[in-house]
Structures are given as structure tokens and as C-alpha cells.
C-alpha positions in Angstrom: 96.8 6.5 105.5 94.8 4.2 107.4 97.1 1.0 107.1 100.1 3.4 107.7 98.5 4.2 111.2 97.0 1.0 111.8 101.1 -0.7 111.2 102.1 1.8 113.2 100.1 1.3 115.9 100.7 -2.4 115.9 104.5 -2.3 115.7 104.9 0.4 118.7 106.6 3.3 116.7 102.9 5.2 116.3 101.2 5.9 119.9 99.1 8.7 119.3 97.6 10.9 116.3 94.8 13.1 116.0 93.6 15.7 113.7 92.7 19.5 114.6 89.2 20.9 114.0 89.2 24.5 112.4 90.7 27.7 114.5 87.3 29.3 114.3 86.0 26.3 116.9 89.1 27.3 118.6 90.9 30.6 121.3 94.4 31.6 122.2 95.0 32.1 125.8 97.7 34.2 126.6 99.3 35.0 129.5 101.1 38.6 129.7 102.3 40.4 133.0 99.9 38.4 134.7 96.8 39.0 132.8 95.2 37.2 131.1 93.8 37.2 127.5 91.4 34.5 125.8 90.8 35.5 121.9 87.7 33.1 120.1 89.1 31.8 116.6 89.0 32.1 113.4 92.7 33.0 113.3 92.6 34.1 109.5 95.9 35.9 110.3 98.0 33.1 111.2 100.7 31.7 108.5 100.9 28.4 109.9 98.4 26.2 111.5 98.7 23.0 113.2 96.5 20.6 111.2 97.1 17.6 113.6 99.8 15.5 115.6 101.3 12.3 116.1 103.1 10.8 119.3 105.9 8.8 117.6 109.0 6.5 119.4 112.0 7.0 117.9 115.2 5.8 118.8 116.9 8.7 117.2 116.2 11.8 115.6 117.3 10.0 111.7 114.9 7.4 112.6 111.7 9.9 113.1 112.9 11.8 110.3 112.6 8.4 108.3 108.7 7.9 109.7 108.1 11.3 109.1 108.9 10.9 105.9 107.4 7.4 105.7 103.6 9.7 106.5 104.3 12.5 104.0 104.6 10.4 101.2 100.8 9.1 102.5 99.7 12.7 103.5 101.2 13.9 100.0 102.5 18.1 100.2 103.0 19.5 103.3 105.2 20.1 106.5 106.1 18.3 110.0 107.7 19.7 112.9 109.9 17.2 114.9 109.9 17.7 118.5 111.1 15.6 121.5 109.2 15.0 124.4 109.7 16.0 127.8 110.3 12.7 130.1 111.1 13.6 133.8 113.8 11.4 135.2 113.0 8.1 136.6 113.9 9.1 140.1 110.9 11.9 139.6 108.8 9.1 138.2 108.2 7.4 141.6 104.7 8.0 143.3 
């Protein structure tokens, strides 16, 4: 897993990844007809859990699909969500 993210790194395609601690270090803030609700982990409930994430470039969705497969045959069983970023425009970029 380590030369994965190390190549990854180096070639551009990896730019960030990081592992969660445990829910029970963590809290949920939620936000509900303005009031607001802060609830202190564990989250034994929960069905799904992010374990960690990873900043990939991708030139298209097939191509991420490829690197996420590419890491789940390091990581071995398990699930990743694909999601696109948010870029504002260039024109917004401007200071």
C-alpha cells in the first residue's frame, strides 16, 4: 500500500489520503431549524463508516474507477465512494 501511494504521489494522480481515527474520538454536528446539536461518538449505530479518503486527479470518471480499483486490490475487501470535487470557476478564482 505504501509504494502504491508513494507512485501515486510522484506521478500526480494521488494528492491527498488520510485515514480516520475511531467514531468514539469523534461527534456529529447537526444543524436543524436553526439549532444546533453536537452528539460525542461512538456511533455503534451507524451501517457505514468512513474509514479514510483520498484526493485523486482524474481525467474522467473510467479513469478513477480504474485507480480505485488499482487501491482495492492493495486494500483487499471493501467499498469506495467516487465523488467529484467542487472547483469554482476561474473567473471566481481571482483574488
Amino acid at each position: 500500500m505504501g509504494k502504491l501511494v508513494e507512485e501515486g504521489m510522484k506521478a500526480g494522480w494521488l494528492l491527498a489520503t488520510e485515514g480516520c481515527l475511531p467514531t468514539a474520538l469523534g461527534a456529529r454536528v447537526r444543524s436543524s431549524g436553526g439549532k444546533l446539536t453536537v452528539t460525542d461518538g461512538p456511533f455503534t449505530e451507524a451501517k457505514e463508516v468512513v474509514g479514510g479518503f483520498a484526493i485523486l486527479r482524474a481525467n474522467s470518471k473510467a479513469e478513477a474507477v480504474e485507480l480505485v480499483r488499482q487501491f482495492l486490490n492493495h486494500a483487499g475487501d471493501g467499498e469506495c465512494e467516487l465523488r467529484q470535487l467542487y472547483e469554482a470557476p476561474a473567473a471566481a478564482k481571482k483574488t
